[in-house]
C-alpha positions as CSV (number, residue, x, y, z in Angstrom):
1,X,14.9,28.2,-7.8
2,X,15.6,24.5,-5.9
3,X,13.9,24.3,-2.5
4,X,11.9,27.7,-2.8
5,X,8.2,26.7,-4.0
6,X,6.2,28.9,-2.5
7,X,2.7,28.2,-2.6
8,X,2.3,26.8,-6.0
9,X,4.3,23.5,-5.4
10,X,0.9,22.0,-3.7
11,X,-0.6,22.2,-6.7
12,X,1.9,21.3,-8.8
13,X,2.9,18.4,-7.2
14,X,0.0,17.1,-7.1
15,X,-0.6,17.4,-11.0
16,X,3.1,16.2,-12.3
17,X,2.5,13.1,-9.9
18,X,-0.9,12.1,-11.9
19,X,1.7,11.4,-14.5
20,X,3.9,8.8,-12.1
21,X,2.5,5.6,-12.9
22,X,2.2,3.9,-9.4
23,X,1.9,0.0,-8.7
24,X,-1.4,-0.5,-6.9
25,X,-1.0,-2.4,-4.0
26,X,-3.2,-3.5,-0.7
27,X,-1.7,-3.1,2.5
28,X,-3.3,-5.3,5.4
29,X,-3.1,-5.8,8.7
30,X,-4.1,-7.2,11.9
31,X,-4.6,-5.8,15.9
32,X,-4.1,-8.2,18.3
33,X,-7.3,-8.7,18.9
34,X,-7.7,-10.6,15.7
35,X,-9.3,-7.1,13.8
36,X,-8.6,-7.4,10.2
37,X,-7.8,-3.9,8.4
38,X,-6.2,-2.8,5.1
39,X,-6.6,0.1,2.0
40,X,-5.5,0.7,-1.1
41,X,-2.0,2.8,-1.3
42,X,-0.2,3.2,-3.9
43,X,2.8,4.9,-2.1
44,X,4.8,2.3,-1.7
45,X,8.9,1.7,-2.2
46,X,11.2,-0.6,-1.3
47,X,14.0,1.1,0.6
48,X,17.2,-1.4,1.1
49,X,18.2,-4.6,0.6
50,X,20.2,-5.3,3.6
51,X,18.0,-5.1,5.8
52,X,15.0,-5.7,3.2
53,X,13.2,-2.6,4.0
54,X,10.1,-1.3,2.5
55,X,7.9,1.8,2.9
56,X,4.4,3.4,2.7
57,X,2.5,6.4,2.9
58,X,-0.7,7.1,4.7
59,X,-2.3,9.8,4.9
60,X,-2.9,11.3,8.4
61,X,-7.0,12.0,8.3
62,X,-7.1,8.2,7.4
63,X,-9.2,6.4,9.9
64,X,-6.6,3.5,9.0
65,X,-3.6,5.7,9.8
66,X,-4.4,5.1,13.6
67,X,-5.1,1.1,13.5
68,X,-1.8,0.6,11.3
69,X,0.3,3.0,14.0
70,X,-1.3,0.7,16.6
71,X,0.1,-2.9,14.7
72,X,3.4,-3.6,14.7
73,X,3.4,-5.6,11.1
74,X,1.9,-5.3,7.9
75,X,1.5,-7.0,4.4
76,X,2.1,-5.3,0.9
77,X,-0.4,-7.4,-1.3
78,X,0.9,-6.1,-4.9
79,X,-2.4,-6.2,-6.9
80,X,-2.4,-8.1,-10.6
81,X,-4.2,-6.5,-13.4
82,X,-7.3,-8.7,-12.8
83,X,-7.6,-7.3,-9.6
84,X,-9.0,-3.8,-9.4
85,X,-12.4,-4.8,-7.7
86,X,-9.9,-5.3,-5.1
87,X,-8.5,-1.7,-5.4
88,X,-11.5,-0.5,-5.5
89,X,-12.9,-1.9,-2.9
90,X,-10.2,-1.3,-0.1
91,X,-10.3,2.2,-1.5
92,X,-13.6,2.8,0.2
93,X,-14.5,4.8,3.2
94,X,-14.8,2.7,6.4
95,X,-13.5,-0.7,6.9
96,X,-16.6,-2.6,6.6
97,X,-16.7,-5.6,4.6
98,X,-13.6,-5.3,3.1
99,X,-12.7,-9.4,3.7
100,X,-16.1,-10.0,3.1
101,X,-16.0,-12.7,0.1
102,X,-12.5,-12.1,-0.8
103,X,-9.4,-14.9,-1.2
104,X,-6.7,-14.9,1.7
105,X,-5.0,-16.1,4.1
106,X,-3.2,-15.2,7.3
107,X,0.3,-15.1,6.7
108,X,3.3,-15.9,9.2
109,X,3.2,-12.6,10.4
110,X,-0.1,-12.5,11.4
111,X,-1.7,-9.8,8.3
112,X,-3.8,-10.9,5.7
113,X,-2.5,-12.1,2.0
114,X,-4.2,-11.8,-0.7
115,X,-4.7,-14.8,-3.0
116,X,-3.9,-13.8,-6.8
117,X,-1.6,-11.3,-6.3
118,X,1.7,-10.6,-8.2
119,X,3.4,-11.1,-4.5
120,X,3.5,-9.7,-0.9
121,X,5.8,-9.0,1.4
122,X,4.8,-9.5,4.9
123,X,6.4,-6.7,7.1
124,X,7.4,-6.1,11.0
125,X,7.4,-2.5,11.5
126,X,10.3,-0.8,12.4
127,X,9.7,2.7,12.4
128,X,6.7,5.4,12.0
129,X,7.9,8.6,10.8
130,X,6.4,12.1,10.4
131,X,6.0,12.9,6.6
132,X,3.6,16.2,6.4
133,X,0.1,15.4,6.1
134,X,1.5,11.9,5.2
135,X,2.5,8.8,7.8
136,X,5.4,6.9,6.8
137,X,5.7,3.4,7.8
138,X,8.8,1.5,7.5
139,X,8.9,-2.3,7.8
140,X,11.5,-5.4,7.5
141,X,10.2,-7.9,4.7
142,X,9.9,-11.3,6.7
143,X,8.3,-13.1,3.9
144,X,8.0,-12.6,0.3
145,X,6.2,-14.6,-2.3
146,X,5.7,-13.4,-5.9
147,X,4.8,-14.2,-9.4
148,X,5.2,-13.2,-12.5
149,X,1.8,-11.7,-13.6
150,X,1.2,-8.0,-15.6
151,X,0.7,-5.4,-12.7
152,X,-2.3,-2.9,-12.3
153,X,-1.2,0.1,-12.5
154,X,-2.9,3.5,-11.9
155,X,-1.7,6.7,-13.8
156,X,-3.2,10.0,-14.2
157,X,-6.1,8.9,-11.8
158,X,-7.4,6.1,-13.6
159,X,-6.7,2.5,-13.8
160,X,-4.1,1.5,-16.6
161,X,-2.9,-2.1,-17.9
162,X,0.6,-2.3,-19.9
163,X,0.5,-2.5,-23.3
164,X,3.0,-5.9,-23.9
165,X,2.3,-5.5,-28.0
């Protein structure tokens, strides 16, 4: 039965995806007005290579939905294993002190970068589309960095770190 879910794909969904292992990654940005703002997502793709696209996923009752709909760029900080405080701490409610005490710098597009990371890629966005009770943001990489580090990684709602043995 392709396409026809009926009301049990929510749930469904929702459970086979625990078992996706997802990169964890912090998205920031910046309003013109100089306002910092970020959270953790871990719905994040690349999308193309020419152009470099990427995407994310926020979801619409976020109060950061609205400030990253208002900026037009934003910065994929792909999080190391060493760095779930991080994680955890853009995860929170509210956007209080969440560049209180931590490592970056402004990069050239204007959003914050995360010292440590595995890499960013520093976005323009391109295009805001409708994606159900989900906002997807598409942006042009306009600078990348990376490193090779072991990711964090978060699978079946927890915090996970490879096993290189």
């Amino acid at each position: 039965m392709q396409g026809d879910f009926g009301n049990t794909a929510r749930p469904d969904l929702r459970n086979v995806m625990r078992y996706f292992a997802s990169a964890v990654t912090v998205v920031t940005s910046a309003l013109d007005n100089g306002e910092l703002f970020g959270l953790t997502v871990t719905a994040f793709t690349s999308v193309s290579l020419e152009p470099p696209l990427v995407l994310i996923c926020i979801r619409n009752e976020s109060t950061a939905r609205d400030l990253f709909a208002k900026s037009k760029r934003y910065c994929v900080n792909i999080l190391s294993e060493d760095q779930q405080s991080i994680s955890e701490k853009f995860s929170l409610m509210g956007e209080a002190g969440r560049f209180q005490n931590l490592d970056y710098f402004i990069g050239k597009n204007g959003s914050p970068v995360i010292r440590g990371c595995i890499g960013h890629i520093d976005c323009k966005r391109v295009e805001i589309i409708p994606g159900g009770d989900h906002t997807i943001f598409l942006g042009e990489a306009i600078d990348i960095s990376y490193e090779n580090k072991p990711p964090l990684l978060y699978l079946d709602r927890k915090y996970v770190r490879l096993n290189n043995q």
